[in-house]
C-alpha positions in Angstrom: -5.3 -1.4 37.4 -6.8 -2.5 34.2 -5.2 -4.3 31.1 -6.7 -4.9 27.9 -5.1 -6.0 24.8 -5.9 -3.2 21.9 -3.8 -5.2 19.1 -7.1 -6.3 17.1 -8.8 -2.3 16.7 -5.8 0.5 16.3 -5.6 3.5 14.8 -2.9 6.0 13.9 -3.3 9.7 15.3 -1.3 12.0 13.0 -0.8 15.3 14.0 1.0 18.2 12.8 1.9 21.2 14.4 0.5 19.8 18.1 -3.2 19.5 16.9 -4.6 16.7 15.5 -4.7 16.2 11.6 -6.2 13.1 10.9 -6.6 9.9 12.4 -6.3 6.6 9.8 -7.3 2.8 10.1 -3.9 0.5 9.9 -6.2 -2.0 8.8 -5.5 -1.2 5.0 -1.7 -0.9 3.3 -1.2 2.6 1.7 1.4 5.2 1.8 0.2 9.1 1.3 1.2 12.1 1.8 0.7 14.7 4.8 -1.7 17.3 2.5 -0.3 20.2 5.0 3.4 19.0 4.6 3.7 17.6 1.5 7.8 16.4 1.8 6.1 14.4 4.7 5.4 10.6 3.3 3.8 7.5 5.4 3.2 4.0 4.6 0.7 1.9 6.5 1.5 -2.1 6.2 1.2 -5.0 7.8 -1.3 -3.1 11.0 1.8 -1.0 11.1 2.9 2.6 10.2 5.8 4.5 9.7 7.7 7.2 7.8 9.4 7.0 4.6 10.2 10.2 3.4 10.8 13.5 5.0 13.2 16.3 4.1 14.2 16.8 7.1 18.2 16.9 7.7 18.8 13.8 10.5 15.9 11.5 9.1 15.2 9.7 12.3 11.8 9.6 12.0 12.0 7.3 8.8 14.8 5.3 10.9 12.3 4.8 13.9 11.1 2.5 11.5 7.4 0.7 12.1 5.3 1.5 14.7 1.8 -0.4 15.5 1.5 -1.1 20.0 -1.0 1.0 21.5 1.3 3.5 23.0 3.8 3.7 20.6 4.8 7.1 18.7 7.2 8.0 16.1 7.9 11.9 15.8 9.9 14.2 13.0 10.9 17.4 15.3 12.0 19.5 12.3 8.5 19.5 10.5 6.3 19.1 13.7 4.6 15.6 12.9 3.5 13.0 15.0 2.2 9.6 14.7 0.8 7.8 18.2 -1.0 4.2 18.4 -4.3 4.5 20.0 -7.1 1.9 20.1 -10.1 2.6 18.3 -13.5 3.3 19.6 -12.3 2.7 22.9 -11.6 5.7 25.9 -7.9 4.5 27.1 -8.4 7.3 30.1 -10.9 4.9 31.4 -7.7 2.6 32.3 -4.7 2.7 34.3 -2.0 0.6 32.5 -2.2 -0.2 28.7 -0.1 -3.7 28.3 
């Protein structure tokens, strides 16, 4: 087993639909808009990401709040988007446990 602390190099994945859409750098605060669902809106701050609007009727996705550990994912069921922590540049499969 292998740890390795990813907290300094993380991207967000985003995909929509089950396939990837884009992947963005937290390293930069921005909210935007998901171009393929646009009542989809996400704000990066802080190294963090999250959802703040989405038209979707039970709105836990904007209540899972910010999101930014390796590992971590925040999902909107209705519209099909997701948003996982990964580390950047690095091959996680290559390791066993992610701490």
């Amino acid at each position: 087993m292998y740890s390795k602390n990813f907290s300094e190099n993380i991207i967000a994945e985003i995909s929509v639909n089950g396939e990837l859409y884009k992947t963005v750098s937290l390293n930069e605060d921005k909210s935007f808009i998901i171009d393929k669902i646009p009542n989809i809106k996400l704000e990066i701050k802080d190294k963090k990401i999250r959802f703040i609007e989405s038209d979707c009727p039970d709105k836990i996705c904007i209540n899972t709040n910010f999101i930014g550990t390796v590992g971590q994912m925040a999902v909107c069921l209705p519209n099909k988007v997701s948003v996982k922590i990964v580390p950047a540049n690095e091959n996680i499969e290559n390791y066993d446990t992610i701490i």
